[in-house]
PDB file of N, CA, C and O in Angstrom:
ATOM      1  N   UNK A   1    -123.210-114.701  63.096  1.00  0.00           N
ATOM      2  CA  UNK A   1    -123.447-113.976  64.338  1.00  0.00           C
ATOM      3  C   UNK A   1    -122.261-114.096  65.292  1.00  0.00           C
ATOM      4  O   UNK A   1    -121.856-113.060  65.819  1.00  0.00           O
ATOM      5  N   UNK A   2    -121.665-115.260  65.568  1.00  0.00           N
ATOM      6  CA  UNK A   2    -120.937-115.354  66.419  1.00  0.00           C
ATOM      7  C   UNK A   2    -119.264-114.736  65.603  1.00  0.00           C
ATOM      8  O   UNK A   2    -118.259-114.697  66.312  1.00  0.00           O
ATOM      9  N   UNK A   3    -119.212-114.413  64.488  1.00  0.00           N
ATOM     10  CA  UNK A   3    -118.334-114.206  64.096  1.00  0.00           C
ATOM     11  C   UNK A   3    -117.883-112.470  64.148  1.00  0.00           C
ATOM     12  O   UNK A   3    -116.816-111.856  64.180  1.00  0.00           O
ATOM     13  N   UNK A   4    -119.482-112.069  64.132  1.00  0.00           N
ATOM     14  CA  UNK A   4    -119.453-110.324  64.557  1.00  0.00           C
ATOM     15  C   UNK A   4    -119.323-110.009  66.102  1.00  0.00           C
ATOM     16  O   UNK A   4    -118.596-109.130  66.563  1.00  0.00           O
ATOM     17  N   UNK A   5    -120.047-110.764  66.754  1.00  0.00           N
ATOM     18  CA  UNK A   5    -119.392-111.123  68.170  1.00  0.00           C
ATOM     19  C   UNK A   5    -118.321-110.737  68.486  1.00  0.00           C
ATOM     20  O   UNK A   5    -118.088-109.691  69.092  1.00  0.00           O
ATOM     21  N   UNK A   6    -117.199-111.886  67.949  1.00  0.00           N
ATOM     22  CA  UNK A   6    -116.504-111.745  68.637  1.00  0.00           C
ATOM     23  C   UNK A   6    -115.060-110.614  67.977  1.00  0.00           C
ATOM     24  O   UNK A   6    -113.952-110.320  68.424  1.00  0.00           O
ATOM     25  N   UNK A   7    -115.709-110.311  66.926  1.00  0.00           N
ATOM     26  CA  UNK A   7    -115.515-108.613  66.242  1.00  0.00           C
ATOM     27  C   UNK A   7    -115.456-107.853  67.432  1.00  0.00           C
ATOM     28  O   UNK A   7    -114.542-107.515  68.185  1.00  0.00           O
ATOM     29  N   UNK A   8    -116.522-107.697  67.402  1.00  0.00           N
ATOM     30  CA  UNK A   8    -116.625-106.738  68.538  1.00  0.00           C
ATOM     31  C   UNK A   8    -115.613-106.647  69.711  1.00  0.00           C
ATOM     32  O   UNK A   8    -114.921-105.755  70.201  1.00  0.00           O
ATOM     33  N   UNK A   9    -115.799-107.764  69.908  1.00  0.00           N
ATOM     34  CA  UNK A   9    -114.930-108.474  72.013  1.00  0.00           C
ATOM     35  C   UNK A   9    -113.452-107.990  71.508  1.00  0.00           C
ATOM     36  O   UNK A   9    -112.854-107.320  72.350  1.00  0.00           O
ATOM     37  N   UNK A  10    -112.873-108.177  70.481  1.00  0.00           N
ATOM     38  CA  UNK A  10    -111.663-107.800  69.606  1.00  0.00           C
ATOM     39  C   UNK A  10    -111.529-106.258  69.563  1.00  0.00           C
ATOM     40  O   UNK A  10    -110.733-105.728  70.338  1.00  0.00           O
ATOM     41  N   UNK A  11    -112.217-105.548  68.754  1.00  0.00           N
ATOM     42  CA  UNK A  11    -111.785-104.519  68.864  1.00  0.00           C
ATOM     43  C   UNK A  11    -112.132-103.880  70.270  1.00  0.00           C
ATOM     44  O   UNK A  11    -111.336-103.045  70.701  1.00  0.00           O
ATOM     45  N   UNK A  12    -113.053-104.142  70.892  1.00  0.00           N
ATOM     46  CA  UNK A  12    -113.335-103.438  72.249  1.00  0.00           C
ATOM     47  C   UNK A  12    -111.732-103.735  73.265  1.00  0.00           C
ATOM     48  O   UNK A  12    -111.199-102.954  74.054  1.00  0.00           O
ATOM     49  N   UNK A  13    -111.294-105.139  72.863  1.00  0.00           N
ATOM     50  CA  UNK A  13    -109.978-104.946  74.196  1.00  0.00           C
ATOM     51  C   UNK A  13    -108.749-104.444  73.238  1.00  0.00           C
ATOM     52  O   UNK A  13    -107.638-104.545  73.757  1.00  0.00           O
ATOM     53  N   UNK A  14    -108.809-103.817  71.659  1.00  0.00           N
ATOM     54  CA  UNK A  14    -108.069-103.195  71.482  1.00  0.00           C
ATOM     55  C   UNK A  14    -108.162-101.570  71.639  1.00  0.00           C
ATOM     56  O   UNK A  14    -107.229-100.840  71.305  1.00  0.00           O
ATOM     57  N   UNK A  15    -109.145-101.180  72.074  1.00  0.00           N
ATOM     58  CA  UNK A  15    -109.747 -99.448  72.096  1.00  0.00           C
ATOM     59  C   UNK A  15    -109.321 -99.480  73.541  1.00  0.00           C
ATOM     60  O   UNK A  15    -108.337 -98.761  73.708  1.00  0.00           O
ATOM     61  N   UNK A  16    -109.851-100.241  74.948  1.00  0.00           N
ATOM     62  CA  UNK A  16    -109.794-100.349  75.695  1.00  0.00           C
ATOM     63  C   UNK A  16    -108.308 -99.462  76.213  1.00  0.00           C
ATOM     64  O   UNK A  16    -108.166 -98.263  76.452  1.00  0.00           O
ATOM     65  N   UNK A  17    -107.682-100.180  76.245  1.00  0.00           N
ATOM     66  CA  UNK A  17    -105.717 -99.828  76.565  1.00  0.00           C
ATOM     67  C   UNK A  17    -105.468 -98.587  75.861  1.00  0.00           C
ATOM     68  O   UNK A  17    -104.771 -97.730  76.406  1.00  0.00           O
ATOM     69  N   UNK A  18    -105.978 -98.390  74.667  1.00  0.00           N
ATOM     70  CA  UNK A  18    -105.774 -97.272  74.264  1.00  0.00           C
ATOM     71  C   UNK A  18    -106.361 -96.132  74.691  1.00  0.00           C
ATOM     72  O   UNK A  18    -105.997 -95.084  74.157  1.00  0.00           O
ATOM     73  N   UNK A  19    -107.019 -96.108  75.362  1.00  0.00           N
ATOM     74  CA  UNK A  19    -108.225 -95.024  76.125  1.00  0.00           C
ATOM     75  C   UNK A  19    -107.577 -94.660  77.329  1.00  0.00           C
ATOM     76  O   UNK A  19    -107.740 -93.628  77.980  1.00  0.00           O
ATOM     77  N   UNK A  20    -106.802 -95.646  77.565  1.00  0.00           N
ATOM     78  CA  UNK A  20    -106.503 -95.946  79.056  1.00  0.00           C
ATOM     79  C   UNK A  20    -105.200 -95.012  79.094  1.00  0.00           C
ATOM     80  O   UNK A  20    -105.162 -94.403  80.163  1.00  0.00           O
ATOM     81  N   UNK A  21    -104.345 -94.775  78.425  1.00  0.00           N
ATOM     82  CA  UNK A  21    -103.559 -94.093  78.155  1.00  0.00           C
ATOM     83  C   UNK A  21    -103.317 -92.414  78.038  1.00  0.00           C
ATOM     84  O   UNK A  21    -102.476 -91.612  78.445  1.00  0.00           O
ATOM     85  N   UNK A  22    -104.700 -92.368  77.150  1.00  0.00           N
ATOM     86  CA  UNK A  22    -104.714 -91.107  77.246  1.00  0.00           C
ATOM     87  C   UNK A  22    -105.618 -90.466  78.419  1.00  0.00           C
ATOM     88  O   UNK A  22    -105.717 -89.256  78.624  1.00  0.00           O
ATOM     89  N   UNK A  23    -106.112 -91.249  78.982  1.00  0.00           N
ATOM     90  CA  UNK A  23    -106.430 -90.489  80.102  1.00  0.00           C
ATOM     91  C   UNK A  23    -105.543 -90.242  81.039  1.00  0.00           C
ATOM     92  O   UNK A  23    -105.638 -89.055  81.351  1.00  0.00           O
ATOM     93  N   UNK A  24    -104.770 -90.754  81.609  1.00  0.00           N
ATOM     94  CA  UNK A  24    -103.630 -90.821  82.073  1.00  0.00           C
ATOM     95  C   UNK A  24    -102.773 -89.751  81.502  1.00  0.00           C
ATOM     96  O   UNK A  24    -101.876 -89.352  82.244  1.00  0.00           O
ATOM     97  N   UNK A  25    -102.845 -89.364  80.662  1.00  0.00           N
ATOM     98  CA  UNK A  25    -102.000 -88.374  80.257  1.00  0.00           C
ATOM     99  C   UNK A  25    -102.670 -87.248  80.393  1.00  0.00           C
ATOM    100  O   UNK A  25    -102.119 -86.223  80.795  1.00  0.00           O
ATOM    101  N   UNK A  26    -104.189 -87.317  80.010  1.00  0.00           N
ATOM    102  CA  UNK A  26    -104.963 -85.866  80.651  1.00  0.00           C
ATOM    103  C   UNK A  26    -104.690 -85.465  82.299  1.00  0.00           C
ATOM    104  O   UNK A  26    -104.371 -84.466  82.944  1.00  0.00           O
ATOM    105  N   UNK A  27    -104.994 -86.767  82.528  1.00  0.00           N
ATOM    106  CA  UNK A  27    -104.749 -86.728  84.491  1.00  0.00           C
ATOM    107  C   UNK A  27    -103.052 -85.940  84.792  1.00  0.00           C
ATOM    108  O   UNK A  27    -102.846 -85.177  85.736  1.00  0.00           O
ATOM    109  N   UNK A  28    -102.068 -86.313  83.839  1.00  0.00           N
ATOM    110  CA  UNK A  28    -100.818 -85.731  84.016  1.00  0.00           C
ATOM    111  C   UNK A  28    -101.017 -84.354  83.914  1.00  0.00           C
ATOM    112  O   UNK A  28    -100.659 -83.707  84.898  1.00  0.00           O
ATOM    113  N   UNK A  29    -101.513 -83.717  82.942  1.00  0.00           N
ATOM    114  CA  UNK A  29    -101.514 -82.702  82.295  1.00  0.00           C
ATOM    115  C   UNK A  29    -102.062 -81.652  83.244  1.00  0.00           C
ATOM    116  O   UNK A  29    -101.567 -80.533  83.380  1.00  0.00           O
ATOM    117  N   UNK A  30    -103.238 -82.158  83.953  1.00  0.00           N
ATOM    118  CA  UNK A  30    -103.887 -81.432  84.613  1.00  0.00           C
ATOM    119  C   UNK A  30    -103.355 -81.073  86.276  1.00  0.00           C
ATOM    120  O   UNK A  30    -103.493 -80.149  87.077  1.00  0.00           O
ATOM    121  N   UNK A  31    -102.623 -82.508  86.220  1.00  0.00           N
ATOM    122  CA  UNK A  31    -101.833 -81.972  87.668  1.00  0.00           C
ATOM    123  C   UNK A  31    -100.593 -81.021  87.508  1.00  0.00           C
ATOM    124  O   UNK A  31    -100.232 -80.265  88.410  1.00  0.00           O
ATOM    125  N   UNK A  32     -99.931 -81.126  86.214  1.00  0.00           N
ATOM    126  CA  UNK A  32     -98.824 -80.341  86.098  1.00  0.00           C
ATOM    127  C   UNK A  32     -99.508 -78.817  85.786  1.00  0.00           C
ATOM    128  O   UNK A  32     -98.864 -77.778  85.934  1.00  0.00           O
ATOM    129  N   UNK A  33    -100.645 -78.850  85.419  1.00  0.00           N
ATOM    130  CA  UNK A  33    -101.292 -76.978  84.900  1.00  0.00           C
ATOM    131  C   UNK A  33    -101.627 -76.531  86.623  1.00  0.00           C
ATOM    132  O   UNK A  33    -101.311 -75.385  86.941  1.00  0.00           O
ATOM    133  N   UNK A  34    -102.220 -77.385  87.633  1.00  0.00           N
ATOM    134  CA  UNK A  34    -102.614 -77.383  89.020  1.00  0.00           C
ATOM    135  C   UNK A  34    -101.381 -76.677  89.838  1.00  0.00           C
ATOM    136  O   UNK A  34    -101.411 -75.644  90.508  1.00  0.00           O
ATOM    137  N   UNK A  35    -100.261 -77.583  89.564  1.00  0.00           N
ATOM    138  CA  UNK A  35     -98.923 -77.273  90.163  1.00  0.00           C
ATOM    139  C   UNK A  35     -98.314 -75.880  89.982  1.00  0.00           C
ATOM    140  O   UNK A  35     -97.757 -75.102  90.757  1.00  0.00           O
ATOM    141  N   UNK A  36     -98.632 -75.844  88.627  1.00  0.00           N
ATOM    142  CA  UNK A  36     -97.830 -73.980  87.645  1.00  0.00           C
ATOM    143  C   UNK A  36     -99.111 -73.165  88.470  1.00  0.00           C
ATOM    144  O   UNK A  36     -98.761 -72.317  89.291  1.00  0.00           O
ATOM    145  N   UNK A  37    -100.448 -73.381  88.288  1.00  0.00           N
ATOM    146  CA  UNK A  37    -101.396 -71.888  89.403  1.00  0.00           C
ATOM    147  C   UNK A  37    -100.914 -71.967  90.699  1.00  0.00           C
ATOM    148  O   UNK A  37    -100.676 -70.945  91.342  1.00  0.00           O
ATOM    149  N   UNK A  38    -100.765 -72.965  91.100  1.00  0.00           N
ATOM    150  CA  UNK A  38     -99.936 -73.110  93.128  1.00  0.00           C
ATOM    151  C   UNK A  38     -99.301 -71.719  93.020  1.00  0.00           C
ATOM    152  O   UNK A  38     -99.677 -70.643  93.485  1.00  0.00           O
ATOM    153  N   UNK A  39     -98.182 -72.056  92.239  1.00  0.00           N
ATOM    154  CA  UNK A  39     -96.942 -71.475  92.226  1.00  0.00           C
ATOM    155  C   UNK A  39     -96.610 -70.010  91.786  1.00  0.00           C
ATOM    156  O   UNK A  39     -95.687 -69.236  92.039  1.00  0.00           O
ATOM    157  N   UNK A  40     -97.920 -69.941  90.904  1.00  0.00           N
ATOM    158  CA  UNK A  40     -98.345 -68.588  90.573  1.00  0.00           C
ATOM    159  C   UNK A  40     -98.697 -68.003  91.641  1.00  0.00           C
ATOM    160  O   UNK A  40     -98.302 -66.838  91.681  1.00  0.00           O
ATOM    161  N   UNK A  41     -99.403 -68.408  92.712  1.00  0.00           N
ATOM    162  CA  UNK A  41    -100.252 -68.255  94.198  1.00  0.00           C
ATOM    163  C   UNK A  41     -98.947 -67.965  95.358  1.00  0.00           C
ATOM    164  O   UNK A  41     -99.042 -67.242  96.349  1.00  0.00           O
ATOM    165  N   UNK A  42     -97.929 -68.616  94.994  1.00  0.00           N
ATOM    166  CA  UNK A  42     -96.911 -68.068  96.122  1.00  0.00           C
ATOM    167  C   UNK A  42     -96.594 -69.515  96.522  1.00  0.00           C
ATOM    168  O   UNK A  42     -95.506 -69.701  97.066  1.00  0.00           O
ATOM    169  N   UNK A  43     -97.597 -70.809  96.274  1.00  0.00           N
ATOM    170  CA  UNK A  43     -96.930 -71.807  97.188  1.00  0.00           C
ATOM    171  C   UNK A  43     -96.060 -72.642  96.981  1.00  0.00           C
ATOM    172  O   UNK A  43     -95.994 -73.056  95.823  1.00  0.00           O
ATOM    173  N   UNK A  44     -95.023 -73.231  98.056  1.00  0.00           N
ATOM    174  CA  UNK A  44     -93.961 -73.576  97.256  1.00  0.00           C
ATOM    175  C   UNK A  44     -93.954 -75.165  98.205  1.00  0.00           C
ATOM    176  O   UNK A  44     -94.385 -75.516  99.303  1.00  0.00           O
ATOM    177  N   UNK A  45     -93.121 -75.904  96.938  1.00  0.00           N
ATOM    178  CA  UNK A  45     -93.064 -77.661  97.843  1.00  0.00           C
ATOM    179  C   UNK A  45     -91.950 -77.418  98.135  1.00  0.00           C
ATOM    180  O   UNK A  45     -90.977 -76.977  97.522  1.00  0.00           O
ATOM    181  N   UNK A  46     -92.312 -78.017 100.021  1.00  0.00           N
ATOM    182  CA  UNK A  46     -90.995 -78.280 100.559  1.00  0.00           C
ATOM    183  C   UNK A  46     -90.800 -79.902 100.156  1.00  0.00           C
ATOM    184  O   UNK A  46     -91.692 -80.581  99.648  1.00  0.00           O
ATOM    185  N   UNK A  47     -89.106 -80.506 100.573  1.00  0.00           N
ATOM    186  CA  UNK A  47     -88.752 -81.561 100.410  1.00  0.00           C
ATOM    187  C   UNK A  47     -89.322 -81.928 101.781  1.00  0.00           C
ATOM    188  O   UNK A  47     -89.218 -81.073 102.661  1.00  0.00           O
ATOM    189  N   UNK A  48     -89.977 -83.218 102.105  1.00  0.00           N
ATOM    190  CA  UNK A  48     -89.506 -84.025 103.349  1.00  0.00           C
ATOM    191  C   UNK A  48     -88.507 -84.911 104.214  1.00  0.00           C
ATOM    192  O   UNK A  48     -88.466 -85.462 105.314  1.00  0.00           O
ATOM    193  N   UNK A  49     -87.825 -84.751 103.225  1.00  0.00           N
ATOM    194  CA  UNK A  49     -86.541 -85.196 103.075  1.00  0.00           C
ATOM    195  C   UNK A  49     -84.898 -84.473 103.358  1.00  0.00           C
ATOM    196  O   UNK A  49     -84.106 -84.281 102.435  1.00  0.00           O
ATOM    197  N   UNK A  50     -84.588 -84.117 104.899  1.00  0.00           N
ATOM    198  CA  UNK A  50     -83.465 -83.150 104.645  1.00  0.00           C
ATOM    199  C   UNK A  50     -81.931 -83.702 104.947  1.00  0.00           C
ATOM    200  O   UNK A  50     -81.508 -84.564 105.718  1.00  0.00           O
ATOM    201  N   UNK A  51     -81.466 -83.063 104.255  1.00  0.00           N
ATOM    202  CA  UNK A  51     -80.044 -83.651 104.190  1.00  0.00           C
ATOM    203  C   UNK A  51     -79.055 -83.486 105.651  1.00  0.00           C
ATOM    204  O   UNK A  51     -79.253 -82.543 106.416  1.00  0.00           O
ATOM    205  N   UNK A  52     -78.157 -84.358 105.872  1.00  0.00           N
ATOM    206  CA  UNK A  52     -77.796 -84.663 107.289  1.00  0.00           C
ATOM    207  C   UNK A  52     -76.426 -83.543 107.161  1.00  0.00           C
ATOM    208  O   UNK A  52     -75.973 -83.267 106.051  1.00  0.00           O
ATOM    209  N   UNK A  53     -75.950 -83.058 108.207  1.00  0.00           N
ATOM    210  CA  UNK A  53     -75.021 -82.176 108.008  1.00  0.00           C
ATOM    211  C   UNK A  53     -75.061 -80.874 107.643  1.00  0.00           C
ATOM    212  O   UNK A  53     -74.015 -80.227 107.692  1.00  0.00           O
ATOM    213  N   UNK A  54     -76.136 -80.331 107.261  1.00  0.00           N
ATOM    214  CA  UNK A  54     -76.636 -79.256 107.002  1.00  0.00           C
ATOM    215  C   UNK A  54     -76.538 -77.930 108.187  1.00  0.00           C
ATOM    216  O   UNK A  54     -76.084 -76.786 108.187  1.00  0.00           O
ATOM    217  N   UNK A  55     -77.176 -78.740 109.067  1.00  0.00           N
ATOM    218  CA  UNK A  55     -76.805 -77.918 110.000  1.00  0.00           C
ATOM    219  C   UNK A  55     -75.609 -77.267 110.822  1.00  0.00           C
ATOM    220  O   UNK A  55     -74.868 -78.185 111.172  1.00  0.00           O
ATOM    221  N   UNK A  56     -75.091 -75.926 111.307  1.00  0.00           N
ATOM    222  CA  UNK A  56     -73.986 -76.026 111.591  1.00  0.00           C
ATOM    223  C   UNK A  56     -73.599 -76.430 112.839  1.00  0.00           C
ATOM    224  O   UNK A  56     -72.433 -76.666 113.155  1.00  0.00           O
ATOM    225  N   UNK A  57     -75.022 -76.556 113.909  1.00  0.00           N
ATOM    226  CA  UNK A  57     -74.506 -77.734 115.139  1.00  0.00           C
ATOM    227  C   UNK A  57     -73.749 -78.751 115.109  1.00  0.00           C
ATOM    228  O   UNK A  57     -73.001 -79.135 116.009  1.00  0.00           O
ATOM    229  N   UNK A  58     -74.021 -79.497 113.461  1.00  0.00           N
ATOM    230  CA  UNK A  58     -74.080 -80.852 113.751  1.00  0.00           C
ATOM    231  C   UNK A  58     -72.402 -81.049 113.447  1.00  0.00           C
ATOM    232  O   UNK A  58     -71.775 -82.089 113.642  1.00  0.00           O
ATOM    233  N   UNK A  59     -72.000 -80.107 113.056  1.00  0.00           N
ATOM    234  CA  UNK A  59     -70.516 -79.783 112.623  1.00  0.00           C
ATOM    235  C   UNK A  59     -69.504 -79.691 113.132  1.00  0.00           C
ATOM    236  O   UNK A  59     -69.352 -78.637 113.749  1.00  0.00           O
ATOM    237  N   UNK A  60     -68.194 -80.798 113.152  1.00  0.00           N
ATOM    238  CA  UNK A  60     -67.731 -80.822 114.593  1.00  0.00           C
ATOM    239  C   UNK A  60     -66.309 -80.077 114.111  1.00  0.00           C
ATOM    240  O   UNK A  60     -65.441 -79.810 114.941  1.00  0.00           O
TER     241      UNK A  60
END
């Protein structure tokens, strides 16, 4: 008994990580198909991030 036990406890934390993975990759998948309809829709990512000098005020 205790030998199917711990069968079990064994393969369960080897399925475990492996599960874990591919969901994570569904979760990818689904944000990158989310991103392509946006974009189909017109919307576009801005950066928050803008580069210094850009402007021609700032230009001496």
């Amino acid at each position: 008994m205790k030998i199917m036990k711990l069968l079990r406890i064994g393969i369960l934390l080897l399925v475990v990580p492996a599960l874990s993975g591919c969901w994570l990759l569904a979760v990818g998948g689904a944000g990158a198909y989310g991103g392509y309809k946006m974009k189909e829709e017109g919307y576009k990512v801005q950066s928050p991030i803008k580069k210094e000098g850009t402007n021609s005020s700032t230009e001496k």
